[in-house]
C-alpha positions as CSV (number, residue, x, y, z in Angstrom):
1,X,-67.3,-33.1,-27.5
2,X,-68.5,-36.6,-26.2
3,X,-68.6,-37.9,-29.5
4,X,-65.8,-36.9,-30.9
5,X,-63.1,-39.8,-31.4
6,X,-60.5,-38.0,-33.3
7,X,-57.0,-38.9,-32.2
8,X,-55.4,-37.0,-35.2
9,X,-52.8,-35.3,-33.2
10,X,-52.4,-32.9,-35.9
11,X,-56.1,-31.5,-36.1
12,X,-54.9,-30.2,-32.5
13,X,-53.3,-27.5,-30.9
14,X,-51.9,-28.1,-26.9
15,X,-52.6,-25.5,-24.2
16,X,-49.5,-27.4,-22.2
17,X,-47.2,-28.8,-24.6
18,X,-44.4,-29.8,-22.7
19,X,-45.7,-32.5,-21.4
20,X,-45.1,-33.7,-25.3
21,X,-41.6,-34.0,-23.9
22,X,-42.9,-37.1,-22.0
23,X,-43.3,-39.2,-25.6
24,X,-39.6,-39.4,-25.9
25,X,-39.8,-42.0,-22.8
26,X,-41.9,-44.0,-25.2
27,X,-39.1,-46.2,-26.4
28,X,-37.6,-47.0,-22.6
29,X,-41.4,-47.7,-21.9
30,X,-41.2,-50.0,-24.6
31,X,-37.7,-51.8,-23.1
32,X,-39.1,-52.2,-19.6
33,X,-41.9,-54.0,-20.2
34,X,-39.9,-56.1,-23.0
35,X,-37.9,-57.1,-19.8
36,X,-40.4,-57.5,-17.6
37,X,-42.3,-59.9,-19.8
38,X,-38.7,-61.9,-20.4
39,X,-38.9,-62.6,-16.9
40,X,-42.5,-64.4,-17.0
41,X,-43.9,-67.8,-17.1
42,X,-47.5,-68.4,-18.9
43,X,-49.5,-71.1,-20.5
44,X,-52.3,-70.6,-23.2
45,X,-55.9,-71.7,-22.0
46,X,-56.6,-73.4,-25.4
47,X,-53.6,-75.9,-25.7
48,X,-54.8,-79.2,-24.2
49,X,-51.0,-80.4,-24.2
50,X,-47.4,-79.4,-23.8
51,X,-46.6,-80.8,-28.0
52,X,-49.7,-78.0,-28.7
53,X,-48.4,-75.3,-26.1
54,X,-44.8,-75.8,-27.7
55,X,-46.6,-75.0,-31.4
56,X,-48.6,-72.3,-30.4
57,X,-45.7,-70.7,-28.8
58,X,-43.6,-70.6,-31.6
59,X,-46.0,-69.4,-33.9
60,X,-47.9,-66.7,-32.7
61,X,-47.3,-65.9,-28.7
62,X,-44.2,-63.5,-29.0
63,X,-46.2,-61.8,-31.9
64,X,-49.4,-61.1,-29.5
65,X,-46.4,-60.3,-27.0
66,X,-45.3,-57.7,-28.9
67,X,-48.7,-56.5,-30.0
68,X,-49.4,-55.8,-26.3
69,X,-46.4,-54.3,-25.3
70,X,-47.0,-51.5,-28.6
71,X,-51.0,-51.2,-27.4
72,X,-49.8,-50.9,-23.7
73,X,-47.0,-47.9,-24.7
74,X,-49.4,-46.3,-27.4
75,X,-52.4,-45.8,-24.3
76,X,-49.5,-44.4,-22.7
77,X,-48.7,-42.0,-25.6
78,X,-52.3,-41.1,-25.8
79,X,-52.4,-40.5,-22.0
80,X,-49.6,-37.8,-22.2
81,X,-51.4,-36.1,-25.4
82,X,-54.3,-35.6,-22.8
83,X,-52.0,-34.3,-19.9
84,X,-50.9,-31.7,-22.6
85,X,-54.4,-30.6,-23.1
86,X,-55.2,-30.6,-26.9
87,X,-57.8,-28.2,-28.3
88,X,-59.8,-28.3,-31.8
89,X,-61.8,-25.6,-32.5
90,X,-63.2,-28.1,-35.9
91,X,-65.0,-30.1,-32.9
92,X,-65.9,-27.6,-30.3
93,X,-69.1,-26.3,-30.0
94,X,-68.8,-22.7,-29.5
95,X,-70.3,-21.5,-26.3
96,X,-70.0,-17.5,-24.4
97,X,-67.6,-19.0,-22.0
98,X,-65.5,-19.6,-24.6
99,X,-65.3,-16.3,-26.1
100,X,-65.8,-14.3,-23.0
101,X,-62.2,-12.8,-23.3
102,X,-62.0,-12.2,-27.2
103,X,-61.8,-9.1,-28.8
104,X,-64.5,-6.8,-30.0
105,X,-63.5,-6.5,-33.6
106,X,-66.0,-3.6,-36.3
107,X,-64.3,-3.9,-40.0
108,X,-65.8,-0.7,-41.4
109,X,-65.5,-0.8,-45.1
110,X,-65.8,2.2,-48.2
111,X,-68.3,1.4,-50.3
112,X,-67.9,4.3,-52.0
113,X,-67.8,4.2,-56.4
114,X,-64.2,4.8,-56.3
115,X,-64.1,1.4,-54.6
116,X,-65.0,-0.4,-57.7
117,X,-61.7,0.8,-59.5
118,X,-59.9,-1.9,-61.1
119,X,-56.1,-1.5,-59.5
120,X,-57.0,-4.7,-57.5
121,X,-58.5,-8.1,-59.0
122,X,-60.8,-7.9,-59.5
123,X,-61.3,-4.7,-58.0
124,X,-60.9,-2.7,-54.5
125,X,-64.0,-3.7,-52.4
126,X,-63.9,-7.4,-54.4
127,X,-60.7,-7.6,-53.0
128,X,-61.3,-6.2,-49.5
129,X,-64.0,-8.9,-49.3
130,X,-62.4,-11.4,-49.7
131,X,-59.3,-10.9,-47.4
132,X,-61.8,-9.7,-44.2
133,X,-62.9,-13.2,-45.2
134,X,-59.7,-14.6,-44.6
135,X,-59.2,-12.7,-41.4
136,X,-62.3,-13.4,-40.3
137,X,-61.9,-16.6,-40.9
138,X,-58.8,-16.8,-38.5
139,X,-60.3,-14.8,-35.2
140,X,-62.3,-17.9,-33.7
141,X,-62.6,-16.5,-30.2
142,X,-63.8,-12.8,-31.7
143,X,-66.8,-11.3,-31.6
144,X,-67.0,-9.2,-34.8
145,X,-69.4,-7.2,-36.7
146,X,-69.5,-5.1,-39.8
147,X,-70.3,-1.2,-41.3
148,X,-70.5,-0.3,-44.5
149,X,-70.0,3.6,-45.9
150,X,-69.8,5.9,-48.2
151,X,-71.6,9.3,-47.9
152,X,-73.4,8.2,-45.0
153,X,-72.7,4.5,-42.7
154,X,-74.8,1.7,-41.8
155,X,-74.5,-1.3,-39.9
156,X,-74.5,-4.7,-42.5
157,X,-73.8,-6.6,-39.6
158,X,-73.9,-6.2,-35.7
159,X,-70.9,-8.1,-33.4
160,X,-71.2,-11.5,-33.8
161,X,-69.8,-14.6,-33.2
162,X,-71.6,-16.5,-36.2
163,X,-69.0,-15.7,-38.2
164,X,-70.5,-17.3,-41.1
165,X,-74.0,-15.3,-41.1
166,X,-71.2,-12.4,-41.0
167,X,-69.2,-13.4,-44.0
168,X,-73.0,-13.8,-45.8
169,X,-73.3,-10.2,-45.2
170,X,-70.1,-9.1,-46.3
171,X,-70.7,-10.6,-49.7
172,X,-74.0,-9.0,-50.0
173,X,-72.6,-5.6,-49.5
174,X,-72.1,-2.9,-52.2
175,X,-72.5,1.0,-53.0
176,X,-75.4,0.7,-54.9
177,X,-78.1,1.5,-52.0
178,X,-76.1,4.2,-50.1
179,X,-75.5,8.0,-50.8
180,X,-72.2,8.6,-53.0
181,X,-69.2,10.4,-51.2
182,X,-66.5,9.1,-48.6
183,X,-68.0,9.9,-44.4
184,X,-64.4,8.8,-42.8
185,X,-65.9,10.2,-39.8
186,X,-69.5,9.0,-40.0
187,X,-68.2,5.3,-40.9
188,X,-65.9,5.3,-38.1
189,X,-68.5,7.1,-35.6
190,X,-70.5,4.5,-36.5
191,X,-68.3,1.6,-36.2
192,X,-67.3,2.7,-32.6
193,X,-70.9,3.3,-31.4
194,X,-71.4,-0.5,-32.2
195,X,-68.7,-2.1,-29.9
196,X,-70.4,-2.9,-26.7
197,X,-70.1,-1.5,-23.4
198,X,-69.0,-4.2,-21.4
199,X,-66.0,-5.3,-20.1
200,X,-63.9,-6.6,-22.6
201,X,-59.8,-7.0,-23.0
202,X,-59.7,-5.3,-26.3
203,X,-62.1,-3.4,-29.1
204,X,-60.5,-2.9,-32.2
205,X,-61.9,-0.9,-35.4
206,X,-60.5,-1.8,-38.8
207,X,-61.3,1.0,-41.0
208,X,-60.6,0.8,-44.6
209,X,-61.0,3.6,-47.2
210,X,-59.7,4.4,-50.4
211,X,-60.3,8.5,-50.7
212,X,-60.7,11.1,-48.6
213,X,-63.6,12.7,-45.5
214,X,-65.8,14.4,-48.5
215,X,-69.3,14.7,-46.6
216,X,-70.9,13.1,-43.6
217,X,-71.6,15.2,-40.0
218,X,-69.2,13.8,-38.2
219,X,-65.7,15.0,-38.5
220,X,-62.7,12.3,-38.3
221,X,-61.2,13.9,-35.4
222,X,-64.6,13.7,-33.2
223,X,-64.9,10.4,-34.5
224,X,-61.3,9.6,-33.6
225,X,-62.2,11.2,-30.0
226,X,-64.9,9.2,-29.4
227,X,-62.8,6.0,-30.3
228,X,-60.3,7.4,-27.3
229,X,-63.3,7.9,-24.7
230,X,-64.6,3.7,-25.4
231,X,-61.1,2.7,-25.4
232,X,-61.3,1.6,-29.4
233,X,-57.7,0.8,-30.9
234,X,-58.2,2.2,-34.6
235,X,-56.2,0.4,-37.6
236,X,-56.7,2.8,-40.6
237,X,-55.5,0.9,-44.3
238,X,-55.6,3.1,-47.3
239,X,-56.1,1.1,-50.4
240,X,-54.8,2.5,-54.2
241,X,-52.0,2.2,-56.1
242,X,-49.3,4.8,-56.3
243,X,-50.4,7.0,-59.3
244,X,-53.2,6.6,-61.3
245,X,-56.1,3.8,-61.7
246,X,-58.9,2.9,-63.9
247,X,-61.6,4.2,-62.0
248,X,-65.6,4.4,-62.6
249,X,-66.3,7.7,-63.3
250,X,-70.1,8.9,-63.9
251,X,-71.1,10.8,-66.8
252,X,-74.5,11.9,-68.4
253,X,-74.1,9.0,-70.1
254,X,-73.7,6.3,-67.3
255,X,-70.4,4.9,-65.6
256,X,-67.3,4.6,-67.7
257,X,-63.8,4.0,-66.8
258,X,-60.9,6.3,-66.5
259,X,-57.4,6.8,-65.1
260,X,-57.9,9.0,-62.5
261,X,-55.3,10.3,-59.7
262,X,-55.6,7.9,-56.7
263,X,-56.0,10.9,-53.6
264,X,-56.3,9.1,-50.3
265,X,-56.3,11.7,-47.5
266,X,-53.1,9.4,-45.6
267,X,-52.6,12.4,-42.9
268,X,-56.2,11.7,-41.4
269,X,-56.1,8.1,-40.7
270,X,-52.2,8.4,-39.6
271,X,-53.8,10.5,-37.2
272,X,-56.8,8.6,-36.2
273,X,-54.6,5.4,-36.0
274,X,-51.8,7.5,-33.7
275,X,-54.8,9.1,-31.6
276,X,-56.2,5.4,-30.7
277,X,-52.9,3.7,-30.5
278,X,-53.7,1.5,-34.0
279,X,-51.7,1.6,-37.2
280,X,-51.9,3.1,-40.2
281,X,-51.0,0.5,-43.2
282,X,-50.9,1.3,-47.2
283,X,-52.3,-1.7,-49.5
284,X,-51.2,-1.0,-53.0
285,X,-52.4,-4.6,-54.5
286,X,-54.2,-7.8,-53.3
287,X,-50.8,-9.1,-51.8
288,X,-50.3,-5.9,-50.0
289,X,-53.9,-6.1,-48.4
290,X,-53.5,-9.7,-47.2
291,X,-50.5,-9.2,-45.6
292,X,-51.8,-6.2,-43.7
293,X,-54.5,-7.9,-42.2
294,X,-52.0,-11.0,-41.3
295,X,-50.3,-8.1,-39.3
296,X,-53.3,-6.4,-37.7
297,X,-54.2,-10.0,-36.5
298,X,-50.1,-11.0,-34.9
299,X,-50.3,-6.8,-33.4
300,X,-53.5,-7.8,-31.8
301,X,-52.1,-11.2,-30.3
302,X,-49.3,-9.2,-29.1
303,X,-51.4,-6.5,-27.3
304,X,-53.2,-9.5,-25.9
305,X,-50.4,-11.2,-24.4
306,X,-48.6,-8.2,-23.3
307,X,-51.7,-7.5,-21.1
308,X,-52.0,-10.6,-19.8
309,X,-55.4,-11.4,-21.4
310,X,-56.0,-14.6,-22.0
311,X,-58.6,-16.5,-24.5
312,X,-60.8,-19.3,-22.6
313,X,-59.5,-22.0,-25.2
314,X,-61.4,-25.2,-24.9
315,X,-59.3,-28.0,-24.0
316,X,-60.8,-31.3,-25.4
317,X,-58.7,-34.7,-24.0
318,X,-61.9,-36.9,-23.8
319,X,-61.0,-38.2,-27.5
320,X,-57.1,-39.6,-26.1
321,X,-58.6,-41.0,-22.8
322,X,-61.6,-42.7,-24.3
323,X,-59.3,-44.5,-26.8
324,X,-56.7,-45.0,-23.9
325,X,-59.2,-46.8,-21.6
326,X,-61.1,-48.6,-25.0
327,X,-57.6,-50.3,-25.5
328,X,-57.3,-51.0,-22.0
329,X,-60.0,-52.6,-21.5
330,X,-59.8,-54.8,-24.6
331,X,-56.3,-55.5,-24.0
332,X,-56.5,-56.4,-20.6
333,X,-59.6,-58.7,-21.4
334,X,-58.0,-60.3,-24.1
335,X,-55.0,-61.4,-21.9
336,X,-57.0,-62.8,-19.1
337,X,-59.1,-64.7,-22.1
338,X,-55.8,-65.8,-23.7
339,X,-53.3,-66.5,-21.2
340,X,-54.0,-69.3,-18.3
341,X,-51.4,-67.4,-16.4
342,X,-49.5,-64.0,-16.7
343,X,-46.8,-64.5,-14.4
């Protein structure tokens, strides 16, 4: 951005950073001009004699020498940070260019009661919130969007960039408004029918469920078909302890808590994820489900670079070369100023 001044070079990342290599010249920069300068003559405009020219010297010349031979070799330093084109997302202003070769990305999350079971803190779909959050969070260039099931599926949130209007949604979410059951097939039918159509380097479903396929009209198998025919990569997690959990259960009497067998139907969405060329992961706890999503993220940067796709990152130098010719400019005005002669 043109207004952006930040020099921080560790709010950036570099598309090129070898040419960092160039900073370890620095110091030789440093020694030549230190020479160079060793080798020059110069008065001071203010002293009116050679007694005053004498004191001023002493005092305070090699110290502005010095100050200008550190500006000179720092708008150097900044000069190779912007030859190494440095990227912020903090400070870019999101544009389609720049997200014309991200993935597609639909989280399709089980709402389903069983979801509010308390083997996770505070509790499954709590939990999955708040690490698709994270993930979120951490797929800048991604276009991604949001479906929520349990007996039957719905779209919380079409493929978006706005990640934050996304993240709004997901908080919003429950199982409260939505026929009981688990639709494996329907949530995923849905989730693929809401990628787009257009040419795109990867679409990617994250499907997360904690039972079984108990109801819904479309099978997991079609579903998983119709994944295959868009092209959809399918990464299936399971969440539930080994065992038992304290589960809602409901009862003429409203919803009470029980240990119930945890029965997730791990066959199916090993299958969906083989069929689609995902990945089926097992989240037992909040640790487990973090660290799941951390590896769906580095599998999909892996797939990306192994097919050569590329993200249109935004490189950002104006910060380093407006300081670089700001210094310049003061420095070299300052000298002409100052010094009568420079050699």
């Amino acid at each position: 951005m043109l207004s952006n001044w930040n020099i921080n070079m560790m709010d950036y990342e570099y598309l090129q950073p070898n040419w960092l290599w160039l900073l370890l010249l620095l110091p030789f920069l440093y020694f030549l001009l230190y020479k160079l300068e060793k080798k020059k003559e110069f008065d001071v405009s203010l002293s009116s004699n050679d007694k005053d020219q004498e004191v001023i010297s002493s005092k305070w010349i090699s110290s502005l020498r010095l100050i200008y031979r550190l500006i000179f070799v720092f708008i150097f330093g900044l000069i190779i940070f912007a030859l190494a084109k440095p990227f912020n997302w903090k400070t870019k202003t999101a544009t389609k260019e720049d997200f014309e070769n991200g993935i597609d990305i639909i989280i399709a999350l089980d709402v389903s009661l069983s979801m509010y079971a308390k083997d996770f803190e505070p509790n499954r779909l709590e939990a999955s919130k708040i690490v698709a959050k994270e993930f979120i969070d951490g797929r800048k260039t991604d276009r991604i969007g949001l479906v929520v099931y349990a007996g039957e599926a719905f779209t919380a949130c079409p493929s978006t960039l706005d990640h934050e209007v996304l993240k709004s949604q997901l908080d919003r979410v429950d199982g409260e408004h939505i026929d009981g059951g688990t639709a494996i097939g329907t949530g995923l039918g849905t989730a693929v029918a809401r990628l787009r159509n257009d040419s795109i380097p990867s679409k990617v479903v994250i499907l997360l469920t904690d039972g079984s396929n108990n109801s819904g009209t479309i099978t997991p198998d079609i579903a998983a078909e119709l994944a295959i025919s868009k092209n959809v990569r399918v990464y299936t997690i399971g969440v539930g302890t080994n065992g038992e959990a304290l589960s809602p259960v409901p009862t003429p009497f409203g919803i009470r808590y029980e240990n119930v067998p945890v029965e997730i139907d791990e066959e199916t969405l090993k299958n969906i994820a083989l069929k689609t060329g995902g990945k089926y992961f097992r989240a037992t706890d909040n640790k487990a489900l973090r660290s799941i999503y951390k590896e769906i993220e580095e599998l999909e940067k892996s797939k990306i670079k192994s097919n050569d796709y590329k993200i249109a990152k935004p490189s950002n130098p104006e910060p380093f070369l407006k300081w670089a010719f700001l210094l310049l400019v003061l420095t070299v005005s300052s000298k002409v100023i100052i010094f009568r002669n420079d050699g």
